[in-house]
N, C-alpha and C positions, 0 to 999 in steps of 0.2 A: 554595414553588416556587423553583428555582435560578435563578438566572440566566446568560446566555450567560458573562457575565464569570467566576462562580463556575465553570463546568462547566470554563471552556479551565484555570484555575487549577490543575485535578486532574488533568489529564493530561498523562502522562510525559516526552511532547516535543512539540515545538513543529510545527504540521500546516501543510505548504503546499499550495495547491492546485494541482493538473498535471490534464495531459489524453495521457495517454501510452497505447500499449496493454499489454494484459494478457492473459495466455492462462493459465486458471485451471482447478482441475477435481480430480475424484478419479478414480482406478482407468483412470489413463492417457487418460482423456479430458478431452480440455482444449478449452476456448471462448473468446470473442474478448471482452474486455473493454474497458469503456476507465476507466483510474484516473482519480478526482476527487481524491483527496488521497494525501498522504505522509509520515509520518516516518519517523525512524529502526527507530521500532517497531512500523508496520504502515503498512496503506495499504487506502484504500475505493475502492473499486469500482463503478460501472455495469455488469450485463449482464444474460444472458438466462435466468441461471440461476440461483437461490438452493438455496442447504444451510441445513441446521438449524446452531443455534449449537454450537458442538462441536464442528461436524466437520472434517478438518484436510484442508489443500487443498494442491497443487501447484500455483506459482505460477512465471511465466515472464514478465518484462520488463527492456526496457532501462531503466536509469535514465535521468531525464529530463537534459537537459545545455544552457546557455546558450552561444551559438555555435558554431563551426564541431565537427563530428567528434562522434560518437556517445558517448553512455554507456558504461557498462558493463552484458554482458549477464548476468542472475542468475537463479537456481533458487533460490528457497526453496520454506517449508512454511509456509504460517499457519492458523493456529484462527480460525473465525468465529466474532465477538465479537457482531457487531450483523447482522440482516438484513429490512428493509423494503422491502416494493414490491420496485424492480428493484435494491436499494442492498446492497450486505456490506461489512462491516466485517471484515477480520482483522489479528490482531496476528501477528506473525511468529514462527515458534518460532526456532531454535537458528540464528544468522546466524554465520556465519563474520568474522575480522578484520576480511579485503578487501572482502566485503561491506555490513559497516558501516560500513568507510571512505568507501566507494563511495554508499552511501545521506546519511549525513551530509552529506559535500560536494552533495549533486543539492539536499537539504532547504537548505542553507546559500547556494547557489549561487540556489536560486529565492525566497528571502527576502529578498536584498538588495535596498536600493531602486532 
């Protein structure tokens, strides 16, 4: 059996945890989430609705931001990777630059001590 230590080891970047919303969904219907986590490469979810793993979503939030003035606000697409209970997992597909600049600095920004 792995342990917590091995699993964080195998994954591609570093997750912080947020409490941001989310409005996610397929075939132009989207629902009100709230993210538990973030990286650069995806991001997990609380809400009211789960998909099969697979299936690819439209995704709609602000990145999270420490102090004054808002995020930035993003559209992507992720694959659900993981989905338990009220939990989904997706990884992101095709992120644009500014995007992942944008995602970087929120994960970078809510990591510091």
């Amino acid at each position: 059996m792995a342990t917590k230590q091995a699993k964080r080891e195998r994954r591609r970047a570093h997750r912080v945890s947020t409490d941001i919303e989310v409005r996610y969904g397929a075939n132009g219907e989207l629902v009100l989430a709230s993210a538990c986590d973030l990286t650069e490469h995806g991001i997990g979810l609380v809400g009211p609705r789960l998909y099969p793993i697979g299936t690819e979503l439209d995704l709609r939030f602000r990145t999270p931001r420490e102090g004054a003035g808002a995020g930035t606000m993003l559209f992507l697409r992720g694959t659900v990777r993981h989905a338990v209970g009220d939990r989904l997992g997706l990884r992101f597909a095709v992120v644009p630059e500014d995007a992942r600049r944008a995602l970087c600095e929120s994960v970078h920004q809510l990591d510091a001590p």
